[in-house]
C-alpha positions in Angstrom: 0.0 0.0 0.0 1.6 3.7 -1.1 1.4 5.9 1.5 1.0 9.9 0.7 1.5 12.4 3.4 -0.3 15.4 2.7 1.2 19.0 4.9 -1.4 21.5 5.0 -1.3 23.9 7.8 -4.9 25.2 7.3 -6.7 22.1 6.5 -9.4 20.4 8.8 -12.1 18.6 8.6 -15.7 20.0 7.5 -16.9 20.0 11.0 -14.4 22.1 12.2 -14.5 25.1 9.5 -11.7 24.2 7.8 -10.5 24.0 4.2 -12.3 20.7 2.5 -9.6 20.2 -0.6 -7.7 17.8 1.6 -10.4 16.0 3.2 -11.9 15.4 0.1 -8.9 14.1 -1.5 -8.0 12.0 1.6 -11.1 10.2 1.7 -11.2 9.4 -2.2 -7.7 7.9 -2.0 -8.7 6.4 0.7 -11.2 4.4 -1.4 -9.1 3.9 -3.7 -6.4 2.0 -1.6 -4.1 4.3 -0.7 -2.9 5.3 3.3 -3.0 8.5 3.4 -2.2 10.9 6.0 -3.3 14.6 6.4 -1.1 16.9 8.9 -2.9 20.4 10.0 -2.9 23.0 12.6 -5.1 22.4 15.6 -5.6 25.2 15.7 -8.2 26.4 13.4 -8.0 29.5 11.1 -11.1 30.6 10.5 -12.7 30.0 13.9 -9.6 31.4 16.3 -10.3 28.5 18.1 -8.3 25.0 19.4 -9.8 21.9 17.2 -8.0 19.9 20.3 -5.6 21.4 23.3 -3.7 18.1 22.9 -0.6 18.0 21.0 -1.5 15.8 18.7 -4.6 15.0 18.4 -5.5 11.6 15.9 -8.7 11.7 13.8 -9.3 8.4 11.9 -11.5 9.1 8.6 -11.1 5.8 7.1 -9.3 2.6 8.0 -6.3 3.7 6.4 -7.3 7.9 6.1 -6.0 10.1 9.1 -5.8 13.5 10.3 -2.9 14.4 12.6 -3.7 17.6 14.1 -0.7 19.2 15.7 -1.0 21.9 18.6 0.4 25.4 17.4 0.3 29.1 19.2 -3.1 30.6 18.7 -3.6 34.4 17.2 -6.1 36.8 17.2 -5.1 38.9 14.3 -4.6 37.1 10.6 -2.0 40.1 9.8 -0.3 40.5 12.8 3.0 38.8 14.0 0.9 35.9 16.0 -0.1 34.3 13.0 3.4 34.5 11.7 4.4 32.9 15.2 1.6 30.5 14.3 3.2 29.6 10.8 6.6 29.3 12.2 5.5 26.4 14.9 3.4 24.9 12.5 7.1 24.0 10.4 8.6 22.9 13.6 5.8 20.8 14.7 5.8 18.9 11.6 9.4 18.6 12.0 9.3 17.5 15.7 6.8 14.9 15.1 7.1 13.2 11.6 9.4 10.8 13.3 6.5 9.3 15.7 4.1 9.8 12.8 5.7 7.8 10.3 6.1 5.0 12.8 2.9 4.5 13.6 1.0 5.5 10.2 3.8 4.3 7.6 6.7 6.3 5.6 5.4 8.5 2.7 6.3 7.6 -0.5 5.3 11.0 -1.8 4.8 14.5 0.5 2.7 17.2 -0.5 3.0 20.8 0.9 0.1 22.7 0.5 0.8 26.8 0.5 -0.9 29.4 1.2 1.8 30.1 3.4 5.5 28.4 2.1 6.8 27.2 5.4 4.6 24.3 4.8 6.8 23.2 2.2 10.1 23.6 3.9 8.8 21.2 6.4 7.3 18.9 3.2 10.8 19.0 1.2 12.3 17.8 4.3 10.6 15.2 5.1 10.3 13.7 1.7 13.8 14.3 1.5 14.4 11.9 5.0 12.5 9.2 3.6 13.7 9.6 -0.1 10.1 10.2 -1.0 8.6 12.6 -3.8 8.5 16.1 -3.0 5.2 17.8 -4.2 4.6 21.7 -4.0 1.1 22.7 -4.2 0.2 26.5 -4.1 -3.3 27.8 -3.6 -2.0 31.9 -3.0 0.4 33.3 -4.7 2.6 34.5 -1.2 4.1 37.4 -1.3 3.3 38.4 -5.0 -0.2 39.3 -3.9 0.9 41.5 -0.8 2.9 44.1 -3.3 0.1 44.1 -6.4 -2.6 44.5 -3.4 -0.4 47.9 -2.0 -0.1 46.0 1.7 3.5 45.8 1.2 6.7 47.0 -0.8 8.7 45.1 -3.3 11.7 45.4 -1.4 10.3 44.8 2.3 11.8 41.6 4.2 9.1 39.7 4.9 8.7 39.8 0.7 12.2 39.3 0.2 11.6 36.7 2.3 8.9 34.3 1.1 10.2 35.2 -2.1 13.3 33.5 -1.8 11.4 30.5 -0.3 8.7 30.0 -3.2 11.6 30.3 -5.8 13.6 27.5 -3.6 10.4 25.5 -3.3 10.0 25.2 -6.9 13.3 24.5 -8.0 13.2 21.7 -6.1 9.7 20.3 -6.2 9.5 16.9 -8.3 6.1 18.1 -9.1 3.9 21.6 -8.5 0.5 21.9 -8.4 -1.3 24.9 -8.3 -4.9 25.4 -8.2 -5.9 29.0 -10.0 -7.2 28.6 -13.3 -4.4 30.5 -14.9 -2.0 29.9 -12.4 0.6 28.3 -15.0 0.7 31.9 -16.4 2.7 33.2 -13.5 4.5 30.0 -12.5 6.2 29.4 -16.0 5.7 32.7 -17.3 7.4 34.7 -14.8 8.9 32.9 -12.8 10.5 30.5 -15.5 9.4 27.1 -14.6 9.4 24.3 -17.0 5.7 23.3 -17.7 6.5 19.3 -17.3 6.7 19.7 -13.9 3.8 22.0 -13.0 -0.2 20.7 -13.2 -3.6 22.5 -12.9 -5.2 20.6 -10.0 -8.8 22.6 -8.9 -10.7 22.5 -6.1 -12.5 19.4 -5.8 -16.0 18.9 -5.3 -17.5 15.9 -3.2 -21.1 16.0 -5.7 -22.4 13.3 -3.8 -22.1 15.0 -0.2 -24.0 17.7 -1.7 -26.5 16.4 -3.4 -27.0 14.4 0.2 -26.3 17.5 1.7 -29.3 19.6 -0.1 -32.3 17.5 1.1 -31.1 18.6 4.9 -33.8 21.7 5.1 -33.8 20.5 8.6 -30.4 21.9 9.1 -31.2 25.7 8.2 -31.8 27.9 10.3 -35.7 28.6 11.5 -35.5 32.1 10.8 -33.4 31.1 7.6 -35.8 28.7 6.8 -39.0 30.8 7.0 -36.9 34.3 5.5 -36.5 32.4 2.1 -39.9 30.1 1.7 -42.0 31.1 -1.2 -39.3 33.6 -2.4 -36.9 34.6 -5.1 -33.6 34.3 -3.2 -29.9 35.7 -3.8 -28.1 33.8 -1.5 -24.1 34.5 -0.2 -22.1 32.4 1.4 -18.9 33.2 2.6 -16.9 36.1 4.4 -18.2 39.6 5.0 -15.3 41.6 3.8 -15.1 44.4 1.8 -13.4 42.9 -1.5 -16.6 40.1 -1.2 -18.6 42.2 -2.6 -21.3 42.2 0.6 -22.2 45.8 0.1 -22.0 45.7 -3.6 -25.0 43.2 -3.3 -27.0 45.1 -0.6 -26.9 48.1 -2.4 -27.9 46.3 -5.4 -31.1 44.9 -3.0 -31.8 48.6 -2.5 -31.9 49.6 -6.4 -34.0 46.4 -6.5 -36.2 47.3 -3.4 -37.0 50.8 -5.5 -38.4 49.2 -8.1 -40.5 46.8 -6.5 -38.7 43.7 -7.3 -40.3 41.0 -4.8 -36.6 39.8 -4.3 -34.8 38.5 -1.6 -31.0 38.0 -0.4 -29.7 36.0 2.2 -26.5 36.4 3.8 -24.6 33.7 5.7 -20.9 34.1 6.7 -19.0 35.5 9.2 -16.3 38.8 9.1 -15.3 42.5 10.2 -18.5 43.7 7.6 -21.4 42.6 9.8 -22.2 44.9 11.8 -21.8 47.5 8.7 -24.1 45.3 6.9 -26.5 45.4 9.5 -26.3 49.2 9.8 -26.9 49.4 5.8 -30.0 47.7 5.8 -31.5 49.7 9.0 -29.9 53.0 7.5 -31.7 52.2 4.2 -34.8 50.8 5.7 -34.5 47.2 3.3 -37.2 44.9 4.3 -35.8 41.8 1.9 -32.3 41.3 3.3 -31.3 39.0 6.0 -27.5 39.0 7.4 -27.5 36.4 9.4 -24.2 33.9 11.3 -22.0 30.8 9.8 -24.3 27.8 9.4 -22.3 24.3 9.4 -21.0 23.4 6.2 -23.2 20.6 6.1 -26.1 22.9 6.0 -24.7 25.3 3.0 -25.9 22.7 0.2 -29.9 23.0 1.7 -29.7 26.4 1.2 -27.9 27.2 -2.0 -30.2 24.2 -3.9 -33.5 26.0 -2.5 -31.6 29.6 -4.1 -32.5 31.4 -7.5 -29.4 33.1 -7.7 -25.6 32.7 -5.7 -23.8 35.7 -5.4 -20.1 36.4 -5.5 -17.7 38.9 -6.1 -13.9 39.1 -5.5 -11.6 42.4 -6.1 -9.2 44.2 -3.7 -10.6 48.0 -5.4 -7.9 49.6 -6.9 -5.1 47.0 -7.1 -6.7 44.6 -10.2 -3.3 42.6 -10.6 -4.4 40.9 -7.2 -6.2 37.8 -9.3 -5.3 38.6 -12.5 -3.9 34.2 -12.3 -7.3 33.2 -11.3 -8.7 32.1 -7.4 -9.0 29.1 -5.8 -13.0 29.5 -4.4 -14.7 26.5 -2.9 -17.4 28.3 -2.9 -17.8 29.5 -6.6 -17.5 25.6 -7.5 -20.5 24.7 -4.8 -22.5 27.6 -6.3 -22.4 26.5 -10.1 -23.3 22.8 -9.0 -25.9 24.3 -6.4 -28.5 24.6 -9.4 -29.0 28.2 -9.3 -27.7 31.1 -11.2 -23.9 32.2 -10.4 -23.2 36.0 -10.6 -19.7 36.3 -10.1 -18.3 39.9 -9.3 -14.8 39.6 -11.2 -12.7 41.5 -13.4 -11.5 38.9 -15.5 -14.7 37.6 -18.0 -12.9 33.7 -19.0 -13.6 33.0 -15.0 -15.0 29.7 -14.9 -18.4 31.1 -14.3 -18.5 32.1 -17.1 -16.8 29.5 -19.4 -18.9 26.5 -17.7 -22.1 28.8 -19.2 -23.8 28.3 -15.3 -23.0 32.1 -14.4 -23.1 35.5 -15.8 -19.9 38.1 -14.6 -20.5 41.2 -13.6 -18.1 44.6 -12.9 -16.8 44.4 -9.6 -18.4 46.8 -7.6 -20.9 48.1 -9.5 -24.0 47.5 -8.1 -26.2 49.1 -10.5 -24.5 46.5 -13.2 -25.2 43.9 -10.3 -29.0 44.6 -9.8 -29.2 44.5 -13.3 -28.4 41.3 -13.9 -30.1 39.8 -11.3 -33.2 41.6 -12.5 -32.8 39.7 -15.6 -32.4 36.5 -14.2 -35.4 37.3 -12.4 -37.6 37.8 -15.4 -36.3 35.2 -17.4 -38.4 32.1 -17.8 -37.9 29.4 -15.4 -37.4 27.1 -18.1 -34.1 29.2 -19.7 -33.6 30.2 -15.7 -32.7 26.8 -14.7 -30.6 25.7 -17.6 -28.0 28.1 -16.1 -27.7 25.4 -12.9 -27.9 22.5 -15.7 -25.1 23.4 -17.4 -23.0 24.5 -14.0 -23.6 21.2 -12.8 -22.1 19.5 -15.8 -19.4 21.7 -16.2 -18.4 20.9 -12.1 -19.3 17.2 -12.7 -16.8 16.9 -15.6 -14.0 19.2 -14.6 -14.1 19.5 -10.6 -15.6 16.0 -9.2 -13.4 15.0 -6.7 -13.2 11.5 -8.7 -12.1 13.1 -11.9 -9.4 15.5 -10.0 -8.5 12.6 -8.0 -7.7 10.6 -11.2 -5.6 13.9 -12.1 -4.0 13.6 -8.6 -2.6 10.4 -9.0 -1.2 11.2 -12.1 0.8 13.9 -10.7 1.9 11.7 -7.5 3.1 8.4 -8.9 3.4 9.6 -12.7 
């Protein structure tokens, strides 16, 4: 049995808030045969909170499928120096405990490191190199390019310098890179000089079957979610309440909406800085058809988007539009497209996915009038034409971002 070790700092389990790209790939391999074993912070990211206080804490998703959570230095602040403390300890964790990991789960005959942040792979490159394993870089965030195009930091500050030199190391000696931003390849081999044999377009996967289990779970809405979108047109978001996500874009579009008597609702469910701004929007602007509402377990995201007219999403830092001129990688654009509903997708560049699959429509980044616009249109098209938008999003995710047909890609890349 091959035995793939898989370092992503941010990844966890659905239940715990995490990133899924792992879990999904770990429990398909594990299907398939393989022993696979997924190492991640326990602390989690996007809650600010301990998955476990232990050490190391063991979570067994399969008979051969684990988790290994390691303990790391909590942080309040995603742009302050704890989380770079956090980052840091995550490295020496893995380094500190591979030893007792491989003995009990099995050497790795490949080891992935997963960026967003590249001390993960200085922790993978060594450990592969121990066991005289493949090395595999995967990026999902182009660190630190995107801190200078998006004006948070100078060319020639350290911490740039920094990850700089580390991403250029990583690559040179990666066996294999994957990156997951549609035109990621542009940047990787175009700028930076890659050779293309050893760098593959790997997306975000998409467990179709959870969802469509997922879908029928009404039960796991919300009440007041539940009764807010019954009998309606809904807009639904789903994500964080930033600034560059649009939220305000769409709220404002609900007002131009609201003026004209459109019987349309949107529903917000997320968490971020914005909410409290949102809420003062709608009471500021007296809307009667918006609800902003908390996170609702991932579980419980499928129910919703499936009983939804429209998904909404949007993606720009305003003013700095080199920030994704390589493409994102967005769970949530993927879940929206196979949800059934309409995608409207708030980015500057039109070959998005969205787009190309033919289940979404762009428009301009914030421009709410272009925004209400559209979803006015959608609105009044016939339910018949309506709907083929979420036929052909569901084909398109079925045939390019199933996690059995990425999977297949995987494998390719690991043992290839």
């Amino acid at each position: 049995m091959q035995t793939i070790w898989i370092i992503d700092h941010y990844s966890s389990e659905p239940i715990y808030g995490g990133i899924s790209r792992q879990y999904d790939f770990a429990r398909e391999l594990g299907r398939r045969g393989y022993h696979v074993v997924v190492i991640a912070s326990g602390f989690c990211h996007f809650t600010h909170s301990y998955i476990s206080e232990k050490p190391v804490k063991v979570s067994k998703l399969a008979e051969h499928v684990h988790y290994i959570y390691l303990k790391t230095s909590s942080y309040e602040s995603n742009g302050g120096l704890g989380r770079a403390r956090n980052m840091l300890d995550f490295m020496n964790k893995v380094i500190k405990y591979e030893g007792i990991i491989a003995r009990r789960y099995g050497k790795p005959d490949v080891v992935t490191g997963c960026s967003v942040h590249p001390l993960s792979w200085i922790a993978a490159y060594r450990t592969a190199r121990k066991y005289k394993a493949r090395f595999v870089a995967e990026v999902r965030d182009f660190w630190p390019r995107i801190w200078v195009v998006s004006g948070d930091k100078k060319a020639m500050d350290p911490m740039v310098i920094f990850f700089g030199l580390i991403q250029r190391w990583a690559f040179k000696h990666a066996d294999r890179i994957i990156y997951s931003m549609f035109h990621g390849d542009k940047y990787i081999c175009g700028e930076l000089g890659i050779p293309r044999g050893r760098v593959y377009l790997i997306g975000q996967p998409m467990d179709c079957s959870r969802f469509d289990e997922n879908c029928e779970k009404t039960e796991l809405l919300p009440k007041e979610v539940q009764e807010f979108i019954r009998d309606s047109f809904v807009c639904s978001f789903a994500g964080y309440y930033m600034v560059y996500e649009g939220v305000y874009v769409m709220l404002e579009a609900l007002k131009i909406l609201e003026s004209k008597g459109l019987p349309i609702k949107m529903v917000f469910v997320g968490s971020g800085q914005e909410k409290e701004g949102m809420e003062k929007y709608i009471r500021e602007n007296h809307l009667h058809n918006a609800l902003v509402y908390d996170r609702i377990p991932k579980e419980a995201v499928p129910a919703l988007l499936s009983r939804s007219h429209i998904c909404m999403a949007h993606l720009e830092v305003e003013g700095h539009k080199e920030v994704y001129k390589y493409g994102v990688s967005k769970n949530k654009v993927n879940e929206y497209l196979y949800s059934g509903a309409c995608t409207l997708y708030g980015f500057l560049y039109k070959d998005d996915e969205a787009a190309v699959s033919g289940g979404g429509i762009m428009f301009e980044p914030y421009d709410a009038e272009d925004l209400a616009e559209k979803i006015a249109y959608v609105y009044n098209l016939p339910e018949a034409e309506r709907r083929q938008y979420g036929v052909r999003g569901r084909e398109y995710i079925k045939a390019n971002h199933s996690v059995e047909v990425l999977t297949d890609r995987m494998l390719e890349v690991l043992f290839g």
